[in-house]
N, C-alpha and C positions, 0 to 999 in steps of 0.2 A: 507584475509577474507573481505568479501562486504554485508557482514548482519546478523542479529541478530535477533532471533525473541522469545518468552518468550510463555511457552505450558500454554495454559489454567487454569493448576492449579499450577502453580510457581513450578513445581517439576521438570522443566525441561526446556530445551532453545535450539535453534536449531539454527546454522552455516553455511553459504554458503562462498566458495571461488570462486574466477573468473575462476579458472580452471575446474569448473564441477562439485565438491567434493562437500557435504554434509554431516553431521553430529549431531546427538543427543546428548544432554550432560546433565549427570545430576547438578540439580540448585546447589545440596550439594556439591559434591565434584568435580567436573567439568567433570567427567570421560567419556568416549563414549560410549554411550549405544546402540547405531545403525547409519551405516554410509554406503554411498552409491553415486555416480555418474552419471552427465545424460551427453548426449551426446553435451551438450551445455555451453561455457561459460556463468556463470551467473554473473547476476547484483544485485538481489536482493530476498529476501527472506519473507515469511510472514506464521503463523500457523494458519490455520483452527480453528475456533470456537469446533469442534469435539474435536481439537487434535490429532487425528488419520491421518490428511492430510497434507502435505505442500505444498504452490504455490511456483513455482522457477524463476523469470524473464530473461530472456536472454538475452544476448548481441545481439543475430542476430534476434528481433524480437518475440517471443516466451513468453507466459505465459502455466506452466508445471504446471498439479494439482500431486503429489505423494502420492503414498497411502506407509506411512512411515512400518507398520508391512509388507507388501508384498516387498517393495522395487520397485516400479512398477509404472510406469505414468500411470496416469489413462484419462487423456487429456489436448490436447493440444491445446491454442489457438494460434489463430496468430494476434499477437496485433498490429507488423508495420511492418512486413518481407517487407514490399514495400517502404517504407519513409526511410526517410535521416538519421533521427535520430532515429534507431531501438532499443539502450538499453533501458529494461525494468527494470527502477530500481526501481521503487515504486509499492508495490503491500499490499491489504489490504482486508482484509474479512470480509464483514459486521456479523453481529450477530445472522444474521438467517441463516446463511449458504448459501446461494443461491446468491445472489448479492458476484460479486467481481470486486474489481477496482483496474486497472492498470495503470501507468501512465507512458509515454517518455516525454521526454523534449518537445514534439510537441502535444501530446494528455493525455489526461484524457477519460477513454473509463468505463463504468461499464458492468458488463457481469453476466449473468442469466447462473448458472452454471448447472441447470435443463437441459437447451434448449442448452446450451455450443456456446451461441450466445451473443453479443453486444446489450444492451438498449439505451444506452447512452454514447453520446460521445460528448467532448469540444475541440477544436481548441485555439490555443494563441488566431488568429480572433475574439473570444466570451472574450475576456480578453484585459479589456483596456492596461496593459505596455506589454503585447505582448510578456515577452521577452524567457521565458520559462516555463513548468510549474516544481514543486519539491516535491510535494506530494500530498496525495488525503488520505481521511480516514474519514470512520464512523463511528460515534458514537457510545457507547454499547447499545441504543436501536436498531439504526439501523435506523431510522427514519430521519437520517441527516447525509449530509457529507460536508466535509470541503474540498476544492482544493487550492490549494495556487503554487502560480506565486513567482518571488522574490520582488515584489512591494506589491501584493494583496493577502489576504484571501476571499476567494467564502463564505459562507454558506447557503446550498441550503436543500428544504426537499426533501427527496426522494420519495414521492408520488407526482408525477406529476413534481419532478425534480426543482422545481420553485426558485429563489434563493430569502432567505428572505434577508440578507445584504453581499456588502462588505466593508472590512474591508482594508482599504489602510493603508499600512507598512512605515514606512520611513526609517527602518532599510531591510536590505537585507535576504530574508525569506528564510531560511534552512528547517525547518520542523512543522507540527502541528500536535495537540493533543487536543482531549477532556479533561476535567477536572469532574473529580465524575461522581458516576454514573448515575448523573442524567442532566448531561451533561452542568452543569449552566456558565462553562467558556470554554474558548478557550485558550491554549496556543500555542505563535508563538515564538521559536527556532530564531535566524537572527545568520547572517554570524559574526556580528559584537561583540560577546559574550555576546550579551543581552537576555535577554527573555520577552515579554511581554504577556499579561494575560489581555483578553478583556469578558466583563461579562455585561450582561443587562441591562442598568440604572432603576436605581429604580424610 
C-alpha cells in the first residue's frame, strides 16, 4: 500500500497499492465497497473534494483523474514522463475542484483540471536547499498552498502564485498540513519524529 486518502465525509477512505490496485473502504468497518486497477504502478493517491473522483499518481510519470462509480479514467496528465525522476507521489485537490497539484521529487506542477493543462510550476532551482521537493497542499479555502522541500516550507497565495513566507526547517520535512478551517496554522511532519506547528505572531 502507497496511500491513503479520507472521502469527504469520513464515511469512507480510499487505497492505492504500487501494483495498480485501488480500492474503497468503508470508514466503519473497513470493508471494500469498490475496487479497481489502472494500467500503471502507482505512487500515490488523493480524493476529490466531490468524492465521486480519485487522482492516482504513477510511477512512470502519470497523474490519472478516476471516475470511482464508472471505474473509468477520465484523464490523464503527463506530469514528468520525460525527467529523471518520474514518481508521482504527492497529489492534492484544492477545494474548488479545479486546481490540482502534483508533485515529483524534481517539480511541484499545479493543473487546471477544466483546461487539463499546467498553470504553475516549481523547480528545486526556485528553492534555496535544492534538495527535493515532499509535498504540496491547499488549504480548505483554497486560496493558499504550502510546498515543502526537506529543509523548507513555501506558503504562497494562489492568486497570482506569490509567496507570502518561507518557513526554514532544521528538522528534515516529511509532510505538511493546514491546521482549522480557517487555516490559522501550519503543521510540518519531519523525518525525525517531531512535529512542529508555525502560526502568525501576534
Amino acid at each position: 500500500v502507497v496511500g491513503l486518502s479520507l472521502h469527504p465525509s469520513g464515511r469512507y477512505f480510499a487505497s492505492a497499492a504500487s501494483d495498480g490496485s485501488w480500492a474503497v473502504h468503508s470508514a466503519e468497518s473497513g470493508d471494500v465497497v469498490v475496487s479497481g486497477t489502472v494500467d500503471s504502478q502507482v505512487a500515490g493517491i488523493a480524493y476529490h473534494p466531490d468524492g465521486v473522483f480519485l487522482g492516482l499518481g504513477t510511477v512512470d510519470g502519470f497523474a490519472k483523474i478516476l471516475d470511482i462509480g464508472q471505474n473509468q479514467v477520465l484523464a490523464t496528465l503527463d506530469v514528468a514522463s520525460g525527467g529523471e525522476e518520474k514518481s508521482v507521489g504527492g497529489l492534492h485537490f484544492s477545494e474548488n475542484g479545479y486546481y490540482f497539484a502534483t508533485v515529483t521529487r524534481e517539480e511541484v506542477a499545479v493543473w487546471d483540471l477544466r483546461k487539463q493543462k499546467k498553470v504553475v510550476a516549481w523547480t528545486l532551482a526556485d528553492f534555496e536547499d535544492g534538495a527535493a521537493f515532499v509535498d504540496a497542499v491547499f488549504d480548505r479555502s483554497g486560496k493558499y498552498l504550502a510546498v515543502a522541500t526537506p529543509g523548507l516550507v513555501r506558503l504562497l497565495r494562489v492568486k497570482g502564485w506569490a509567496t507570502m513566507v518561507d518557513l526554514a526547517c532544521a528538522d528534515t520535512v516529511a509532510s505538511v498540513g493546514w491546521i482549522g478551517h480557517l487555516s490559522t496554522a501550519v503543521a510540518v511532519a519531519c523525518a525525525e519524529n517531531s512535529v512542529r506547528v508555525y502560526e502568525p505572531a501576534q
